[in-house]
N, C-alpha and C positions, 0 to 999 in steps of 0.2 A: 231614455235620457239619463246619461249618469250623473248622480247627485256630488256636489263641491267639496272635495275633500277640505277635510277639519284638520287637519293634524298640521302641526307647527312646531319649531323648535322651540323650547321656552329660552327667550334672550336672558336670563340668568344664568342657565346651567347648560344649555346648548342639548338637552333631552327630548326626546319627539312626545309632543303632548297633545292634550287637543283644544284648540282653539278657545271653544268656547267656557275652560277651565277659571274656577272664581280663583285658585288657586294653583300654582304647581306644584303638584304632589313630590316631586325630588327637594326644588329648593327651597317654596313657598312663596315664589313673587306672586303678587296682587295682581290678578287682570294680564294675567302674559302674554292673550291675544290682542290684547288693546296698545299695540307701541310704536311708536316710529320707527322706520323703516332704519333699520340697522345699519348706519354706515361703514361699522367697525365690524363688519360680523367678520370679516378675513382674519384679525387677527384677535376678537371674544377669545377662541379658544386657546390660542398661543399669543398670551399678552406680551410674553419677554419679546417678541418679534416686534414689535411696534418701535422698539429701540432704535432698530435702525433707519428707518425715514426719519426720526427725527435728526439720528447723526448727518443722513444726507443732507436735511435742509441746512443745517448747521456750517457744513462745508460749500453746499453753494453759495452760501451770503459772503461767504468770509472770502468765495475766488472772485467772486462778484462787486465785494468792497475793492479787494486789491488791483481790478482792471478801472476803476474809477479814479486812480490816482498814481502818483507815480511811487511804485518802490522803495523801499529803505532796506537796506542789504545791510545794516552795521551790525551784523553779528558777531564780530572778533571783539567790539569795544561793550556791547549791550545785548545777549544773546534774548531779551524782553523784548527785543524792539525788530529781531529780524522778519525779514515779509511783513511789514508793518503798515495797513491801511491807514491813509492820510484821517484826519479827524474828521475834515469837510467831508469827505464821501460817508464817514460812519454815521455824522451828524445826517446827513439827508436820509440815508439810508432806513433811521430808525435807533441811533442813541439814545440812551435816554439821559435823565440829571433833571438837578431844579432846574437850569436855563431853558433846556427842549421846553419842559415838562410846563412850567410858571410862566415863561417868559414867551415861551413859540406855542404852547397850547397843544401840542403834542401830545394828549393822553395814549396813542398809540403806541407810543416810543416806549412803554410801561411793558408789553407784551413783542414788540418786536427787537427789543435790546439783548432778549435773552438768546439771540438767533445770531448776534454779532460778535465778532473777537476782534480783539487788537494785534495779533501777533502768531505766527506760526504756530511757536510754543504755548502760546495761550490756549489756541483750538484744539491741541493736540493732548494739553495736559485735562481740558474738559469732558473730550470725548472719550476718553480713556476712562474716566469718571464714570462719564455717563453709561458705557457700555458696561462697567462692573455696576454701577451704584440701579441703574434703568432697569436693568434683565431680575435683579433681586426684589426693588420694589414692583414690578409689573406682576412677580409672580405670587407675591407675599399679599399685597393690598387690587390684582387683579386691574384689567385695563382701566376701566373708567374713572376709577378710583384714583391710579397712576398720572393718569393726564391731568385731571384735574388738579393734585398735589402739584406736580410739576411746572404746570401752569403759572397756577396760582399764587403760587411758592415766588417768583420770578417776578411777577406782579407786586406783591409784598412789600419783600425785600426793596427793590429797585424803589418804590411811594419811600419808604421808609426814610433809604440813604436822598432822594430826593426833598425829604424834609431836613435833614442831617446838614443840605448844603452840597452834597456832594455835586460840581458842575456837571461833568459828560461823566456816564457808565454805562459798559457794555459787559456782557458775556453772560454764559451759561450754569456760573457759578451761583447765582439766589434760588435759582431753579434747581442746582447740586443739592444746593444747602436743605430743602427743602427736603428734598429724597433722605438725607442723613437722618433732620426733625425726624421721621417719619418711621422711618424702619428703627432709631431709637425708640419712639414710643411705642412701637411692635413688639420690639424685644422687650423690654420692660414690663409690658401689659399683658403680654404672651408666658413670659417666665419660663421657665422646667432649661433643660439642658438647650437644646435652640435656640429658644429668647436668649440664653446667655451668652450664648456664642454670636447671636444678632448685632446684641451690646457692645460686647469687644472688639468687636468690629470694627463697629461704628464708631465706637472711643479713638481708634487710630484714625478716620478721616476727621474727627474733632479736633484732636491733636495735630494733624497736620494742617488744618486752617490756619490754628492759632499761632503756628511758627511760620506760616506764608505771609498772617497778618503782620506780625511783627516784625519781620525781617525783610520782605519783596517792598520796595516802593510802589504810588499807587493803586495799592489793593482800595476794594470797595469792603471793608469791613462791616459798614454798616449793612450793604445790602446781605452779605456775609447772616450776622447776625438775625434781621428780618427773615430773611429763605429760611433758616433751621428753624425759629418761634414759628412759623406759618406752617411748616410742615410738621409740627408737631401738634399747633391746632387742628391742623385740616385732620389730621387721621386720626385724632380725639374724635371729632366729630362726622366722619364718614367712617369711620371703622375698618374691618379689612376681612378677606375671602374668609376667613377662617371663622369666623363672629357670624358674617351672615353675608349671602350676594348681596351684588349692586341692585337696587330696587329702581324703579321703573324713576322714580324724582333726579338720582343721581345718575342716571343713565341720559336723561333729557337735559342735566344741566353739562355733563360733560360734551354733547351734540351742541351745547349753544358755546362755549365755550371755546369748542375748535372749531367752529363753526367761523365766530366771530377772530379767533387767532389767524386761520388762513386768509380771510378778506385782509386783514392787515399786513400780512406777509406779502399779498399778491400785492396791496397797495406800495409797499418797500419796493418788491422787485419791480415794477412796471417803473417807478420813477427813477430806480437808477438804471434800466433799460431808458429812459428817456435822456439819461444824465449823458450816457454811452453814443447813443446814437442819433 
């Protein structure tokens, strides 16, 4: 009879270990045989990839929103406002603000707002974002670490400008902001030649917030604001690839985390597939 093979990848470093290890000799997680079944193990090793499902879901909410309501074409007079899903459908869909939030008890709307846009431009000036700002921070601070800033960041922000007053806020920007916090706190805490180059970076998407804030009507500054402070807590306190892997606590709360994110997406889609149909 042949005896149960031991050997296992350790989910910090993706190295063939064995099982029954108190330690992993490459990275040094705690118990690396003892973990939940790895949902993310497709993209563990190539964290920047993960970028993109999120861009997808991004863009399905926002064609999703705009089949929910009718059109606004006035881009020659307000190029902010062209393909511009009506409020009602954003509101059902997963807006957030004090009103969702205070008033309709929408805590949802907290984590699903970050998945809604207002406007073609909108989506597009985000995802451009997100695909430079997402592939830097995933490879810097590593998946679990990433999502969870990202997340969380978004969540933040949005409470934040919800106490601020702000009524309806949508988009992917608390959760940008968050990514900026973050890989600034990198570079800064990292230092030598890279960190600096991190910094300066990130100094021009600061700088261009704060000429969007002042200048675009509309802007959620506060949520703005919130996202950068939060992503510079969070990666104060979860650290990043370089300092040390994701250990088995941050691994488990990133699982709960998009765990809990996707039920509330599938809840958004299923009701404006109900709105629809």
């Amino acid at each position: 009879m042949q005896k149960k093979r031991k050997s296992i990848l350790c989910p910090g470093c993706r190295k063939l270990i064995n099982r029954d290890e108190l330690f992993c000799p490459f990275c040094g997680l705690k118990h690396p045989g003892r973990h939940l079944p790895d949902i993310f193990q497709r993209w563990s090793a190539t964290p920047a990839e993960i970028v993109r499902p999120l861009i997808i879901i991004n863009v399905a909410f926002y064609f999703l929103t705009l089949m929910m309501a009718p059109l606004q074409f006035d881009g020659l007079h307000n190029p902010l406002r062209f393909l511009a899903p009506g409020s009602q459908s954003l509101l059902l869909v997963g807006a957030s603000g004090s009103m969702p939030l205070f008033h309709l008890h929408r805590w949802w709307s907290l984590i699903s707002a970050s998945f809604l846009h207002g406007s073609l431009l909108h989506l597009l000036f985000n995802m451009v974002a997100l695909n430079q700002l997402g592939r830097m921070a995933a490879e810097i601070f590593g998946l679990y670490r990433f999502l969870l800033i990202y997340l969380l960041s978004g969540v933040i922000g949005f409470y934040l400008s919800c106490l601020a007053g702000v009524m309806l806020t949508i988009g992917a920007s608390a959760s940008l902001c968050g990514l900026i916090g973050a890989l600034l706190f990198y570079g800064l805490s990292r230092g030598g030649e890279f960190g600096r180059l991190v910094v300066l970076q990130v100094r021009g998407w600061i700088v261009g917030l704060v000429l969007i804030g002042l200048f675009l009507p509309a802007i959620n500054n506060w949520g703005h604001g919130g996202g950068l402070l939060a992503g510079i807590g969070l990666a104060a306190l979860l650290g990043y690839q370089e300092r040390r892997q994701a250990g088995m606590f941050i691994r488990q709360t990133c699982a709960v985390v998009v765990i809990i994110s996707l039920l509330i997406l599938a809840w958004a889609f299923a009701q404006a597939l109900f709105y629809l149909f």
